[in-house]
N, C-alpha and C positions, 0 to 999 in steps of 0.2 A: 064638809068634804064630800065630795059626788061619791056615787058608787064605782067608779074605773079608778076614782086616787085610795078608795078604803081598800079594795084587790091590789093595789100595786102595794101597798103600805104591810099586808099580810105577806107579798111576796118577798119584797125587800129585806122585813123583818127575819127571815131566813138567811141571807146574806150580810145582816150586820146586827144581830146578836150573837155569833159567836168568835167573836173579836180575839179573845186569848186560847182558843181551843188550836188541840194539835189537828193535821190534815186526818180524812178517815182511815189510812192507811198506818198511821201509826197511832191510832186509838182504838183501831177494832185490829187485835193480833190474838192470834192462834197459836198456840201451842205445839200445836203439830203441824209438821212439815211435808209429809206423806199426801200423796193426792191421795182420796180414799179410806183414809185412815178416820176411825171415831172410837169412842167418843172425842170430839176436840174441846175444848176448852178459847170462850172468844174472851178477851179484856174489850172494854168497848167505855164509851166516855159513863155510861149511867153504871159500871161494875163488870164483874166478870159472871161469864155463864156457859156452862157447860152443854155441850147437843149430845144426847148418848146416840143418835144413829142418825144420817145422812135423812135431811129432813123431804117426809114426802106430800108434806099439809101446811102452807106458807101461808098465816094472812097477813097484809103489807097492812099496818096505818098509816101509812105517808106514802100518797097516791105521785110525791115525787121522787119516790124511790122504787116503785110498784114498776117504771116502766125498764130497770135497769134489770131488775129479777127476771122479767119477761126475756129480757135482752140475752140474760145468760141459760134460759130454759129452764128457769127453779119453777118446781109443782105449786104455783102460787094460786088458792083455792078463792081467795076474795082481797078486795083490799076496802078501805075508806075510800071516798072517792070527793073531790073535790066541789069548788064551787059550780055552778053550770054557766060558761062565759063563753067567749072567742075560742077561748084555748082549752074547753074541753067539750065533749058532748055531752046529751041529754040527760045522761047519768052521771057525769061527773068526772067522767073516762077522759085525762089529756087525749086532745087529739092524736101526738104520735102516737101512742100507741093502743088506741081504743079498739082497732081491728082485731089487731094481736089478743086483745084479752077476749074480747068475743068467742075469738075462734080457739079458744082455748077455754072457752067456760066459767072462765075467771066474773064471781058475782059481788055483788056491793056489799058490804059490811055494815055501813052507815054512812050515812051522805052528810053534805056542807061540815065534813070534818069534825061532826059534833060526836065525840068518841061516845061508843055502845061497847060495855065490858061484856053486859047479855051475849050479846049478838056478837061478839067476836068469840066467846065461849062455846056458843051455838054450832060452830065451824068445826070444832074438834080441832086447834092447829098443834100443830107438833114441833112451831115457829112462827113466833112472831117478827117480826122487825119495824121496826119504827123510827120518826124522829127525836133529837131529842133538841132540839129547837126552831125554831119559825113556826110560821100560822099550823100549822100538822103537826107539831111539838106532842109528844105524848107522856113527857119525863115525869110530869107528876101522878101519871098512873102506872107507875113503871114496877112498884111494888102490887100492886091489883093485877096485873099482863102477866109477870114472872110466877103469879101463884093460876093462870090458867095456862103456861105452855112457857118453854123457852123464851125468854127475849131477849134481844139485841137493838138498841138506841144507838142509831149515827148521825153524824152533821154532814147533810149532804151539799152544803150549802160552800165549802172553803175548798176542799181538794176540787181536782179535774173532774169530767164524769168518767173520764178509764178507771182513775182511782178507786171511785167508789165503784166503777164494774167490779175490778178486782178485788176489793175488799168484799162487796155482796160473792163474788163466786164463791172464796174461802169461807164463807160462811154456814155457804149452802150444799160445797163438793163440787160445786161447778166451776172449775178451774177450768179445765182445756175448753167447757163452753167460750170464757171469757178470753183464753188467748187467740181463739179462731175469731171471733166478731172484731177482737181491737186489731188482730194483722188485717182481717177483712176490709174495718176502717179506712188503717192508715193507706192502702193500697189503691181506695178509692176518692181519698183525698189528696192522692200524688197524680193520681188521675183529672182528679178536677182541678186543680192548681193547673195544669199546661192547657188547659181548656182557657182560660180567665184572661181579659186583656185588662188590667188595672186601669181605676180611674185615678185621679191627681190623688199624691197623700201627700201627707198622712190622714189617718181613718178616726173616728171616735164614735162611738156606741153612748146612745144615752134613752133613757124614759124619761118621756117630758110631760110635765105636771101642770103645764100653763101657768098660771097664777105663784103655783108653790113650787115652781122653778122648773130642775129636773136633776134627776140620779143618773150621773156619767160615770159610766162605767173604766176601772181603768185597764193596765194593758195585761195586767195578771189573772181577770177575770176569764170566766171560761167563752164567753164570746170574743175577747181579746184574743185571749189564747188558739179561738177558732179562725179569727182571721187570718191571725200571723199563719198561720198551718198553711192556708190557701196561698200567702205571697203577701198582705196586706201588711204595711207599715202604721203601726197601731201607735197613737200619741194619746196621754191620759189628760187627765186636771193637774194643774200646778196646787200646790199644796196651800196656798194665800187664796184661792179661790174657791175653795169644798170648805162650809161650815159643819161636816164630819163627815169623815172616811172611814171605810173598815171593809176587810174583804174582799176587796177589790173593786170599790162602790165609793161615790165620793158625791155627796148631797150640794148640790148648789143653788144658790140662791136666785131670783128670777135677775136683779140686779149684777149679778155678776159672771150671767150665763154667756153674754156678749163676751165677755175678754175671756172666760174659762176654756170660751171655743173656736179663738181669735186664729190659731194657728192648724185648726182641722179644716182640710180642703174639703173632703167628703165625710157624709153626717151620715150613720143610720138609726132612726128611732127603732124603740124594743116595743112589740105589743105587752101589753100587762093585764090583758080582761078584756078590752074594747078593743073599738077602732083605732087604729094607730094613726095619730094626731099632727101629722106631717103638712095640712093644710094649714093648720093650727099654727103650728110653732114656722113654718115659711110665712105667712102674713102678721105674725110679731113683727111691730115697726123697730121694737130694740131691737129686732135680732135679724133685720134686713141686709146688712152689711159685714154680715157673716161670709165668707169668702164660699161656703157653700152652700150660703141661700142664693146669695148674688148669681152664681153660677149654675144651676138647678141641679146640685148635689148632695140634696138630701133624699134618702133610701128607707124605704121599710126592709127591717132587717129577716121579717119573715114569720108568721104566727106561731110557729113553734119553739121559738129562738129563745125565750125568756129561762125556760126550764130545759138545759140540756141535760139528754140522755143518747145513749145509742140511738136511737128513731130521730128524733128530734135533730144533733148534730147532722147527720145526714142531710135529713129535708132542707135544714139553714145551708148545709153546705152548695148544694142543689141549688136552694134559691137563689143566694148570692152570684154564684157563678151564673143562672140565668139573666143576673141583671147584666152581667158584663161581658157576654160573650163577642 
């Protein structure tokens, strides 16, 4: 497997390992209802965990939850920081929101994800948060984390990214953070929906793997769910065609990528690490007579687009609409 399929394989695994789990909004609940109110008490999928005072020392382990923190203004002192690819910088920082953490001080914990108990100890946190599955998974040090500082384990992987906005606010106190950026949002994507003049749909999102097919994504995913925002009429895989689905993700076989995607006008491949392979999969002779190779409607859906958060939706939102103005 090249190194852009082992990256897409760590990312994917976040989106279909947790197949039976509840959304993150009703696995991280709070006790208290009070904005402002502590100590609270979180239920969360790895246990329950009590914050005695509105946390002011956050390290993130899961640098894809690190940008939703930043989003709602939580004092986040460091995180883990990813692999170094397309879709992040030099340190490991997703691109959306590498500025933001910059400018906020925010320093690396440990790189390429290889958890440091030391070094997240080192920080003094007063909160931790984490994942508790896909490549940034930290569940099995979740008994070592909760004996250096609060923790809390989410799947950021199944709900929305508002979801898990709001689920991280409550966790953190930063509630009215989180309602100003999601009215913020949705006000700028009513904005950019009347900007857009639609190509032919319906639409379908996929990461394509050459060889070992590709992951199409379906229409409940959070890129689904972004298009439809803008006006897009989003069509998924037929259920005879994905040799397994979960999450909103449905694996297809290179043999059966032709009919899986017989009935999408317009195509956007998702970056996953590298370059996005659009030259690649439009010169597939199987897949020439795809009605949106044939017509030159296939799309790079945008570097940031893989991992939405606040920053990231944005920028996909942005991009898209540049395509089709």
């Amino acid at each position: 497997m090249s190194r852009t399929l082992k990256l897409l394989a760590i990312g994917m695994i976040a989106l279909l390992a947790t197949g039976c789990s509840q959304s993150v909004s009703e696995e991280a609940e709070s006790t208290t209802t009070t904005d402002g109110q502590w100590p609270r008490t979180i239920t969360h999928e790895a246990g329950e965990t009590t914050i005695p005072e509105q946390p002011l020392r956050i390290v993130s382990t899961s640098p894809s939850i690190t940008g939703t923190l930043l989003a709602v203004d939580a004092p986040v002192v460091g995180t883990a920081s990813a692999l170094v690819t397309s879709l992040a910088d030099d340190k490991g920082f997703f691109t959306q929101w590498a500025d933001v953490a910059d400018e906020r001080g925010v320093e690396v914990v440990y790189s390429n994800l290889e958890i440091d108990l030391d070094a997240i100890d080192s920080f003094e946190p007063d909160l931790i948060i984490g994942a508790i599955s896909g490549g940034d998974s930290v569940a099995a040090e979740y008994d070592q984390l909760s004996d250096i500082a609060p923790t809390v384990l989410l799947n950021y992987a199944e709900p929305s990214w508002q979801e898990l906005t709001e689920t991280v606010a409550e966790i953190t106190g930063h509630e009215d953070d989180a309602q100003q950026i999601l009215a913020e949002y949705d006000e700028f994507v009513s904005e950019q929906a009347s900007l857009i003049s639609l190509p032919e749909q319906p639409v379908t999102v996929l990461s394509y793997m050459g060889a070992d097919g590709g992951w199409v994504l379906d229409a409940d995913s959070q890129q689904g769910l972004l298009l439809d925002s803008i006006g897009f009429d989003y069509v998924g895989v037929a259920p005879e065609f994905a040799s397994q689905s979960n999450n909103g993700v449905s694996q297809v076989s290179p043999e059966n990528l032709p009919a899986a995607l017989e009935q999408s006008q317009t195509l956007f491949l998702m970056p996953t690490g590298g370059p996005t392979p659009i030259e690649e999969f439009t010169g597939n002779a199987l897949l020439a007579n795809l009605p949106a190779v044939k017509n030159q409607r296939v799309f790079d859906l945008g570097d940031q687009s893989f991992r939405l958060d606040y920053y990231s939706a944005r920028s996909t939102v942005e991009h898209v609409v540049s395509l089709f103005k």
